[in-house]
KOLROLUM-532972 format. One record per atom (N, C-alpha, C): residue in three letters; x, y negated, z. Coordinates in steps of 0.05 Angstrom, whole numbers, padded with zeros to 5 digits, always signed. Each point is the difference from the previous one (the first is absolute). Layout:
ALAXYZ...
//
This chain:
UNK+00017+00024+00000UNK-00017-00024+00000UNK+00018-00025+00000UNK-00004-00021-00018UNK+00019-00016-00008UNK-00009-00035+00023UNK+00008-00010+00009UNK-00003-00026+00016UNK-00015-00013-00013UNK-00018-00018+00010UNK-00009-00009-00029UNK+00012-00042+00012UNK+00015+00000+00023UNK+00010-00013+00004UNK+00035-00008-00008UNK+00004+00025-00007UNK+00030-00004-00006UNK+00005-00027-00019UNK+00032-00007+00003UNK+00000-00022-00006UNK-00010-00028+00003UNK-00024-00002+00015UNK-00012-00013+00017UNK+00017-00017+00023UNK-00006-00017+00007UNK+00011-00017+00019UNK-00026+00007+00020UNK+00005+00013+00015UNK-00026-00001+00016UNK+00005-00014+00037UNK-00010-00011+00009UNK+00010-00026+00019UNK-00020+00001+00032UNK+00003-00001+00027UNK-00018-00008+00014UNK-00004-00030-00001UNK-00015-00010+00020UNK-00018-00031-00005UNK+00027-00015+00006UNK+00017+00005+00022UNK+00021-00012+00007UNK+00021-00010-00024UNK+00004+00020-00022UNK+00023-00008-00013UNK-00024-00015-00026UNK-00016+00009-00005UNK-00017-00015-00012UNK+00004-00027-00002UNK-00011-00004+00031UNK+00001-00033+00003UNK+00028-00012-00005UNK+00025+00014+00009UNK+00020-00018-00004UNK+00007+00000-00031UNK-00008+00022-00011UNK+00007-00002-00037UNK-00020-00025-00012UNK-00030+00002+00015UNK-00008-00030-00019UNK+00007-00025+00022UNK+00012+00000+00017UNK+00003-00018+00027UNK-00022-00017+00002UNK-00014+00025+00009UNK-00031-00014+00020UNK+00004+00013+00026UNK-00026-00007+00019UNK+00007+00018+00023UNK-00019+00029-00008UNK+00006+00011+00025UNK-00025+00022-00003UNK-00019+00002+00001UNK-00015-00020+00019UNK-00021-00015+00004UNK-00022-00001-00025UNK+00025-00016-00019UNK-00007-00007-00035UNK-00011+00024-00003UNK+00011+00025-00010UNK+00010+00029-00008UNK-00034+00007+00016UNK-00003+00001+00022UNK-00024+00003+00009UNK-00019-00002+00001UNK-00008-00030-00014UNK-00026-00016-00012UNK+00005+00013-00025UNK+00018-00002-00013UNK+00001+00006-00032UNK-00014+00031-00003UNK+00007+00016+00026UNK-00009+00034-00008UNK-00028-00001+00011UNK-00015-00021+00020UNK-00023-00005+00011UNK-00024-00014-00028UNK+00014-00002-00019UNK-00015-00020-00015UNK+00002+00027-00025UNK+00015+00011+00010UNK+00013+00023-00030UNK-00004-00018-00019UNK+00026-00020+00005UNK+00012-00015-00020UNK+00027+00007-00013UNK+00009+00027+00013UNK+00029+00011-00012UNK-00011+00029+00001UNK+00017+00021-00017UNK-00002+00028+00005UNK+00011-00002+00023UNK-00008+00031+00018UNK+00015+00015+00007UNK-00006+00026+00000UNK+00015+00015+00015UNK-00003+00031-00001UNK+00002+00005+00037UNK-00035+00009+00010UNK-00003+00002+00023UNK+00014+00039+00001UNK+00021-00004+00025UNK+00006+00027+00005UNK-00030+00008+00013UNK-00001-00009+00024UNK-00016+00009+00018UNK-00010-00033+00007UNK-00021+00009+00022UNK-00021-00021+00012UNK+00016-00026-00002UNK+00029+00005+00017UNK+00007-00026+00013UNK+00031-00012-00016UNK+00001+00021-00019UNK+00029+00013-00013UNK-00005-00016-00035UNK+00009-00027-00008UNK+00004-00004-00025UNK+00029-00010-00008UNK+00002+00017-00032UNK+00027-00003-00012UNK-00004-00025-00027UNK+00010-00009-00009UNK+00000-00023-00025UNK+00014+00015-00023UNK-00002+00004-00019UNK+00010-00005-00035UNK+00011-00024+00006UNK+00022-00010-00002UNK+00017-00026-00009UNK-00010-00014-00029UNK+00005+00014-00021UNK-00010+00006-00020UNK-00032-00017-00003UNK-00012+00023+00009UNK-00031-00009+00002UNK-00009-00016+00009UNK+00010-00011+00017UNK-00002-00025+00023UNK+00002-00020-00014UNK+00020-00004-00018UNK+00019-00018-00016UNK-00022-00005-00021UNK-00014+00016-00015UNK-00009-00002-00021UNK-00032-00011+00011UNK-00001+00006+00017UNK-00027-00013+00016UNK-00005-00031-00010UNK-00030-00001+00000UNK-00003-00029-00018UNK+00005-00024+00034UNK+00001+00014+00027UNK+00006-00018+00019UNK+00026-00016+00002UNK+00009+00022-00007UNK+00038-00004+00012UNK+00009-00018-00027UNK+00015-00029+00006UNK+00003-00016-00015UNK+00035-00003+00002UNK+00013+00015-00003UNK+00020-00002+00014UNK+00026-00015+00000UNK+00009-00021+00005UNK+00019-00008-00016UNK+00033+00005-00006UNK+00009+00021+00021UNK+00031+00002+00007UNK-00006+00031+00011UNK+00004+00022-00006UNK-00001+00020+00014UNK+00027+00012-00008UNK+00007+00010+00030UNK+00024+00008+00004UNK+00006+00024-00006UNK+00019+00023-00005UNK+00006+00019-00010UNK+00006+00010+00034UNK-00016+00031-00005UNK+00004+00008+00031UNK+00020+00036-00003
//
């Protein structure tokens, strides 16, 4: 069975926020509004697509850093 994440940048909310440098707070409204993907592990458990996040019509981004 092949990943279907491989290659993927896949991220918690923490490194999230410092790759678009918002807080988490941000990251929090934005997944409350499901104004960005994410991918819920479990109840309390979410991971980000970098990627997907990025391509999101929210995220406007102007400087993003290479992590």
């Amino acid at each position: 069975m092949s990943n279907p994440f491989e290659g993927r940048q896949i991220v918690k909310k923490d490194k999230l926020a410092q790759i678009l440098s918002v807080s988490e707070r941000t990251i929090d409204g934005w997944v409350a509004r499901r104004s960005i993907p994410f991918i819920r592990i479990n109840k309390q458990v979410l991971r980000f697509d970098v990627e997907d996040v990025l391509k999101s019509k929210t995220i406007n981004p102007v400087k993003i850093e290479s992590v």
